[in-house]
N, C-alpha and C positions, 0 to 999 in steps of 0.2 A: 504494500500500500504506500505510494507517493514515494518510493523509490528513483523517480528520477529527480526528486529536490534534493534528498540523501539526508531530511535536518536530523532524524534520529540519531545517525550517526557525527552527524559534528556536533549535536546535543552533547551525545558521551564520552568524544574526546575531550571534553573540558570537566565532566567528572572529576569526583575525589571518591574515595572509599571510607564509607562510617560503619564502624565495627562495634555493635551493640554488645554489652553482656548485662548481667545483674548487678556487675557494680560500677563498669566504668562505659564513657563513653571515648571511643579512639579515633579522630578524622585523621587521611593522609592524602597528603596528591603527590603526583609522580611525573616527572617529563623525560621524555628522552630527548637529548639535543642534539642535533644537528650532528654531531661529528662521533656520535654513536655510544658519549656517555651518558651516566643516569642523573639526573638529580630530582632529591627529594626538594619539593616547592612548599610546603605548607605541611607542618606535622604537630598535633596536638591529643591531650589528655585533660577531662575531666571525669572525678567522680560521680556517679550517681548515689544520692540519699538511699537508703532501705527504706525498701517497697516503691521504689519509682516503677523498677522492672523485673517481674517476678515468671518463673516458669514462661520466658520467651514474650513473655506480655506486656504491653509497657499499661500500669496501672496509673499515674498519675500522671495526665498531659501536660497539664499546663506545667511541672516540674519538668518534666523531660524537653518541652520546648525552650523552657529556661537556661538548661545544660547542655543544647544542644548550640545556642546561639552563644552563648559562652564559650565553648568548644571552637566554633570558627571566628570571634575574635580573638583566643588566647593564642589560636594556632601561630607555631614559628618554623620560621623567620616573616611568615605573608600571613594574610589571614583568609583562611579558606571564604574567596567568595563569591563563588557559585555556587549556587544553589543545587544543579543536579549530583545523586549521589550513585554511589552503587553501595548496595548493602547488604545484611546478611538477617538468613531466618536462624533459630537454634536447632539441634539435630531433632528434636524431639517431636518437632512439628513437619517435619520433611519425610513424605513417605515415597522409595524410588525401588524400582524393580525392573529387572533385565525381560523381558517376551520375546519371544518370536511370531513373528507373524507370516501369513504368506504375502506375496508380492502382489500388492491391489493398486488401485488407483486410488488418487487423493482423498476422493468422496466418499469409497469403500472403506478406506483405510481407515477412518474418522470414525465412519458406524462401527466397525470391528473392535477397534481399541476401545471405544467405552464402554462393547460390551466383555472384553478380556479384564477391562480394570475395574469392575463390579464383583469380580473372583480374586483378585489381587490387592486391593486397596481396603484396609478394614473400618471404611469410614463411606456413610453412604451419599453416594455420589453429588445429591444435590446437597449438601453442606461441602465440599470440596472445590477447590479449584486443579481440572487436571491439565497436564504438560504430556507431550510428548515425542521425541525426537527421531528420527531413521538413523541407525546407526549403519556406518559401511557395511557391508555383506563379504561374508567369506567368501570365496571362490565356488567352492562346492555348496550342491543345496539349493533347495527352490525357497528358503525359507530366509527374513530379515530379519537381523536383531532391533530392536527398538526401549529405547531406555524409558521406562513410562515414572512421571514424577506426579506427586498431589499433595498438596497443602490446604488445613482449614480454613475455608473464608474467612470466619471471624480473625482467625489471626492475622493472616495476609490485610482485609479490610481495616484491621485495629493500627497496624504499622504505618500506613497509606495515610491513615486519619492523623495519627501521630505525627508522621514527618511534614506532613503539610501545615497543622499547625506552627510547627517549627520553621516554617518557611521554607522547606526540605522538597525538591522532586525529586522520589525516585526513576531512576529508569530501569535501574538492574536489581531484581531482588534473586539472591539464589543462596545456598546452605552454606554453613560456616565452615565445614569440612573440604567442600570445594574450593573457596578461596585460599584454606590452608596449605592445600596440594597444588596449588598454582604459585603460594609463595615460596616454595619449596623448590620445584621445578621445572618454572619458567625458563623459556629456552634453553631447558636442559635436557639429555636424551632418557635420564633412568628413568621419570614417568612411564617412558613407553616401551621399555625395556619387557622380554617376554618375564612371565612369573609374576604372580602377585605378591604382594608383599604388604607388612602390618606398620603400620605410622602410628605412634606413640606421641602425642605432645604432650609432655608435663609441664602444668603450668601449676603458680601456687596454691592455688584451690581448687585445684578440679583435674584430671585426665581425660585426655579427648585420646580413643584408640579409633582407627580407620583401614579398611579392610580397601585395596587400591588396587586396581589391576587392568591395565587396558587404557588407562588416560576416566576409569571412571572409578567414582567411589562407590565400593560393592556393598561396603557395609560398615555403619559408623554410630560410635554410643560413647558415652561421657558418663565417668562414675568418681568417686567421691575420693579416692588415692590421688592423695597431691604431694609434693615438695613439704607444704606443711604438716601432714600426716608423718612421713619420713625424721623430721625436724623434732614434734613433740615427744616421740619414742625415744631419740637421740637424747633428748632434755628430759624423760621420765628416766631411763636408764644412768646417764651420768651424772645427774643432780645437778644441769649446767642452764642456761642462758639463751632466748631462740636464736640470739647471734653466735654464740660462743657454738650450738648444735650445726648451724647452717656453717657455718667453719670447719669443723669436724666432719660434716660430707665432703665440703670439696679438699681438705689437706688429706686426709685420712681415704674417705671415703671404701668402697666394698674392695679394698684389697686383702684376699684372704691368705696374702703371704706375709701378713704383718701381724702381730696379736691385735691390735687394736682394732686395726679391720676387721680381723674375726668377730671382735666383740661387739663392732656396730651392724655385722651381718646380722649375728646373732639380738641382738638389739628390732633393728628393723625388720624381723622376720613374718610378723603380723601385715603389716601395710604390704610388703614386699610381695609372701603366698596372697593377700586379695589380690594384686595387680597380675599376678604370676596366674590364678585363675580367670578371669576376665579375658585377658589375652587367650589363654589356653578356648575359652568359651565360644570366642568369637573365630576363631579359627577352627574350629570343631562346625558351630553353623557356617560357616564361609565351605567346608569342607562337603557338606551335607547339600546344600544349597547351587553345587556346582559340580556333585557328582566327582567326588574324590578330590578333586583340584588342591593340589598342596602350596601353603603357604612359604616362599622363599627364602625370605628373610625380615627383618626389622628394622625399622630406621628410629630414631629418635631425635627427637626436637622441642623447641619448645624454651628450653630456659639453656642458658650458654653450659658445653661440655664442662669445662671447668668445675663446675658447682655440683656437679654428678660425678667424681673422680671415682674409676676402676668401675662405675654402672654398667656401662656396654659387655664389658668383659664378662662381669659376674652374671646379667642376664642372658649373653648366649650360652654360659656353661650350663647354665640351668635350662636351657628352654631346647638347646640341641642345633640353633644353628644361627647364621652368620646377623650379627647386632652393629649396627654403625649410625652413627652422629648425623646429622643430614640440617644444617643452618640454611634458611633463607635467602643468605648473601654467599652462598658457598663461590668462591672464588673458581673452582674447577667448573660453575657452572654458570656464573655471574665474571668474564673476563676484565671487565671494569672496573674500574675502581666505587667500593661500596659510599655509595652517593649517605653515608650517614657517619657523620662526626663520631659519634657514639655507638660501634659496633653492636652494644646490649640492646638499642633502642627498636633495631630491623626485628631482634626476635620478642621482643615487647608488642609489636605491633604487627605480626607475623598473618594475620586474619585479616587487618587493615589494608597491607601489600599485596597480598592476593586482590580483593576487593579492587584497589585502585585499577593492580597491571588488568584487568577484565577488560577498561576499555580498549586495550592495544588489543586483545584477539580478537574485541567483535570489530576493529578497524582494519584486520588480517586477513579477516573470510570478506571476500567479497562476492564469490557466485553463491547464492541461495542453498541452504543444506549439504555445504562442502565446508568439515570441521577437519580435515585434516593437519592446521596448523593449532588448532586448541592442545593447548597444556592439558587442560581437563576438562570432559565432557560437559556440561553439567547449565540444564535449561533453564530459561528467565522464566522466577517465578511472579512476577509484576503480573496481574489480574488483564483479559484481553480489551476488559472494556477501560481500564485505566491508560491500559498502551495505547489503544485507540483516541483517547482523549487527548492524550500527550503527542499524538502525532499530527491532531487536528489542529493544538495550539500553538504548534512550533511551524507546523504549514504556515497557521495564518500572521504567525511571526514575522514570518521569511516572507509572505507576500504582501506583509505590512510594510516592511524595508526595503523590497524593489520597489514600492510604488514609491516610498519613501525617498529613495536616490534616485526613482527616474524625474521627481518632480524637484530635485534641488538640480538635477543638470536641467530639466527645463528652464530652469530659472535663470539659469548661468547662461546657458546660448542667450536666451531673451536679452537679458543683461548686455552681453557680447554687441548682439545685433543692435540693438541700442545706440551703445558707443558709437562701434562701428561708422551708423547710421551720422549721427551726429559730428563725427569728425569731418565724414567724408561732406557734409555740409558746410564747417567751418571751412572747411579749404578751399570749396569753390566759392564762400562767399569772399575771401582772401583774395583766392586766384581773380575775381572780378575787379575786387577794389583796385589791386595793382595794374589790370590792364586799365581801369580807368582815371589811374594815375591819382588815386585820395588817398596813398599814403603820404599824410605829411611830418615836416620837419621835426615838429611836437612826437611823434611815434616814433620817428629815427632816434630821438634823443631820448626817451625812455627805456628805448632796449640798451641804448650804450649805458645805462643807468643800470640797469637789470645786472647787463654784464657786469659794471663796475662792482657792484653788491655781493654778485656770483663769487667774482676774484676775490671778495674781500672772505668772505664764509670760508674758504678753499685754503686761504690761509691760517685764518682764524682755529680750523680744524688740522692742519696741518702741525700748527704749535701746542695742540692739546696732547694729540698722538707724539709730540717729542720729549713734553714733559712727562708726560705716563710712563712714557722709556726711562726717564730717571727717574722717578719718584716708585715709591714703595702702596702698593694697594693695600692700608692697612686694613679699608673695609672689609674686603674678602676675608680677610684674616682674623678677624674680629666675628664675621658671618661664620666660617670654621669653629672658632671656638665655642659658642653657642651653641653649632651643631653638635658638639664632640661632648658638652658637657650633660653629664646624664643625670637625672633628679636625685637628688642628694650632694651635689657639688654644688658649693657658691663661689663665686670666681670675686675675689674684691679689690685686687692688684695686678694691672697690668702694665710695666713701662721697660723702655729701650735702656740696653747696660753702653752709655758711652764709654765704655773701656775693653769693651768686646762687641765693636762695628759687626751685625748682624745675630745678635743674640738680645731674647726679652725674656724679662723674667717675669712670672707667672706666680702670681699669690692668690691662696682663697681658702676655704675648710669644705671638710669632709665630715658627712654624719658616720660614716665607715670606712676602714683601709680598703675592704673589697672597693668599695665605690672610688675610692681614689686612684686603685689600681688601673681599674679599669679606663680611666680619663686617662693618667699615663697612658697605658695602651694603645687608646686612640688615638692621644697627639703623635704616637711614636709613626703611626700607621699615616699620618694623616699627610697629605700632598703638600702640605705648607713646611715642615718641620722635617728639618737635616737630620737634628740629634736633641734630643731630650737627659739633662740631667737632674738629678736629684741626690739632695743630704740625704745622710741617715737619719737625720732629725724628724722626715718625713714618715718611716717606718715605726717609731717612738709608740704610740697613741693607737688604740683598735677603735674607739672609737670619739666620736666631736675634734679629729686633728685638725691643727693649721697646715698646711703647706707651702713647698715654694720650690717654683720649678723654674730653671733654665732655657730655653729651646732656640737651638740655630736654627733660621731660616734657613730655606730652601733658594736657590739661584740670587740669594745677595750678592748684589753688585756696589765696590767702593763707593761707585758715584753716588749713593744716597744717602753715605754717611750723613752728606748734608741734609738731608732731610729730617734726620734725628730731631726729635723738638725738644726745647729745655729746656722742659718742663715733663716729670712725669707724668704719662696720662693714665688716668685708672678707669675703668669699667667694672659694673654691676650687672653679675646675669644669672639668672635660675637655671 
């Protein structure tokens, strides 16, 4: 529908990704530049109150609109603002199943699948919203795979109502598992590697395991074994501290060639067999489910290896086969440099990065039901009449804006033709005077006038642009330091050292050393300033300091020593 305007899709390239849970809300946007690195444009956290969002529901609107418009002014370094999002449902509400169908036409195929997903879906069909995709076909076989997905109205309808209040349009709703598996293994090949395999994200309150196989998630469930589960055993057992436990996982952690390690194995062996059954659970149905199909391996992710020391090790001894680490930024699989200052922050927000990267794959498929460039399968669960609504308003966006520019260039030819029109009239009423010989004397001597004036301006700007050349622009520099100085700086002295031609010293207090820092910092960094020094006097004081700073200009030239005035001048600035 209205695929030759294309607005859905440059709708969703300006997307971000908002990552719901029960206690926090995560926005992120993502660009890829031009010369084929990444960078992160806008990244932010806020908490949600208890009971905003409960069991996938967001209970309290006008709170969650609150957090949510907080959210995109807190965001850094930009503040997320756009309004369209991509987002995510929780697993709980996502219902998806593999079929095969036979090979029908469109119309057939529509009547077939709703009546295969009335045996498949345990939720009766007119309270659902169903999805459902053509998956490639094997070679052999008259029969096609088809991934069939359904979600409760009310939830889908509740999220929709939510985000809009928040001033939010979705365009992309799909499960939280899938975005996971897309930050995971975006343009990366193990996605699609044959064999399925078990994803593990441990996060502090919760585990997400996911059953992945094929570029689709097979099978995915979140149970209550967390990092903090792990942590309190640690601190029941040693009589220690939740920092001093989460220490002793990652120094110590499940080395059982150490006594210590023993002891925390031994310690952690409750939280450890639930998660060791769970896993075991879900590869048992995944086995059952698929007619033997055996589980490969493990990956984990979720919180940085480090803090799980000898984890991987101890869980493939135990479980019988190959366990490895698998970060969202994996450099074997991300050749870029990781567009985040802060390495911990990519797997902090590991649900949000899936979320964002979605719009580069739906900007990837461009023929109609050709997924072969998706990371991971996984269909828009956004309601048909909401999509429809969104494509009706973005049309008549976009045909509000041609009409829009075609009436500002009407304006402008008009405009044009006008002049045009006009000129070409002064000239022949010109050209007539002069063949009729009424230019006179009085008119010759105004233009010599005109010119005189002309000459004089020509000069007059001539001698402004020479003095510039020697003179010092203190304004600009003055405008600089106002820019540089960040709330909590007052600046109350500023004058030229005539014993050091291109150097001003710099007086003012600090309600904090951090904040003082950081204004160093900036003058250091700043276009105006050679070299910044500073007493140790300035270090003294943590907090209410005075200060006093040094700084050589930048391209000082002798000739303005004369400029020096002599007289100190000071300035006052917030």
């Amino acid at each position: 529908m209205f695929n030759f305007f294309n607005v859905r899709r440059l709708k969703i390239q300006k997307a971000w990704g908002l990552h719901i849970t029960a206690r926090h809300l995560r926005g992120l946007n993502i660009k890829r530049r031009s010369n084929g690195l990444w960078k992160v444009e806008a990244l932010g956290k806020v908490d949600l109150p208890e009971g905003v969002s409960k069991e996938g529901l967001i209970k309290k609107l006008d709170i969650f609109a609150q957090c949510a418009s907080e959210l995109r002014k807190k965001a850094f370094p930009l503040p997320l603002k756009n309004t369209g999002v991509i987002v995510n449902l929780p697993e709980e509400h996502v219902f998806s199943r593999m079929i095969e169908m036979p090979n029908l036409k469109t119309e057939e195929m529509e009547e077939a699948i709703r009546w295969e997903a009335e045996s498949n879906i345990p939720l009766p069909m007119e309270k659902v919203y169903l999805y459902w995709e053509v998956l490639p076909a094997l070679p052999a076989g008259d029969k096609i795979p088809v991934l069939l997905s359904a979600v409760s109205k009310n939830v889908v309808d509740e999220l929709v109502k939510s985000l809009n209040l928040a001033k939010l349009t979705p365009l992309i709703i799909e499960s939280e598992s899938a975005a996971l598996m897309r930050s995971l293994f975006f343009n990366g090949s193990f996605a699609t590697a044959d064999g399925p395999f078990i994803v593990l994200n441990l996060k502090e309150h919760y585990t997400h395991i996911i059953a992945f196989d094929s570029r689709i998630v097979k099978l995915s469930t979140t149970i209550e074994n967390s990092s903090k589960n792990f942590d309190q055993t640690i601190m029941d057992a040693f009589k220690i501290t939740d920092l001093e436990a989460e220490k002793f996982r990652q120094k110590i952690g499940w080395n059982d060639q150490e006594e210590l390690g023993r002891k925390l194995i031994e310690a952690t062996q409750n939280p450890f067999s639930a998660l060791k059954r769970n896993v075991e659970s879900v590869i048992s149905f995944y086995r059952n489910k698929t007619d033997g199909k055996e589980i490969k391996s493990i990956l984990l992710t979720g919180e940085k290896k480090s803090k799980w020391s000898f984890f991987d090790r101890f869980l493939e001894k135990e479980m019988g086969f190959p366990v490895n680490w698998q970060n969202n930024w994996d450099p074997q699989i991300w050749p870029n440099k990781c567009p985040f200052v802060n390495p911990l922050e990519s797997e902090e927000h590991n649900v949000a990065i899936g979320l964002a990267l979605r719009k580069y794959e739906e900007s990837m498929v461009v023929p109609e039901n050709k997924i072969g460039k998706k990371t991971v399968i996984s269909p828009n669960l956004l309601p048909r009449k909401e999509e429809e609504l969104l494509q009706m308003n973005m049309l008549s966006d976009a045909i509000m804006r041609v009409l829009l520019l075609g009436l500002v260039f009407l304006v402008f030819f008009w405009a044009v033709g006008v002049a045009l029109s006009l000129r070409i009239s002064g000239e022949k009423e010109q050209f007539s005077r002069k063949l009729n010989g009424e230019i006179d004397s009085a008119k010759i001597g105004e233009l010599k006038e005109i010119n005189r004036e002309n000459r004089e301006i020509a000069d007059l700007v001539s001698k402004i642009k020479n003095y510039e050349k020697e003179s010092y622009l203190w304004s600009k520099f003055l405008e600089e330091l106002a820019g540089v100085a960040p709330p909590g700086i007052v600046l109350t002295q500023i004058e030229t050292l005539s014993a050091r031609p291109g150097w001003v010293k710099i007086g003012g207090l600090a309600t904090e050393r951090n904040k003082f820092l950081g204004f160093k910092e900036k003058l250091e960094k700043s276009v105006f300033c050679e070299k910044v020094e500073s007493p140790l006097s300035n270090y003294v004081t943590a907090e209410g300091l005075k200060f006093e700073l040094e700084v050589s200009l930048k391209e000082w030239k002798p000739i303005w020593s004369g400029n020096i005035p002599k007289r100190p001048q000071s300035t006052e600035t917030e």
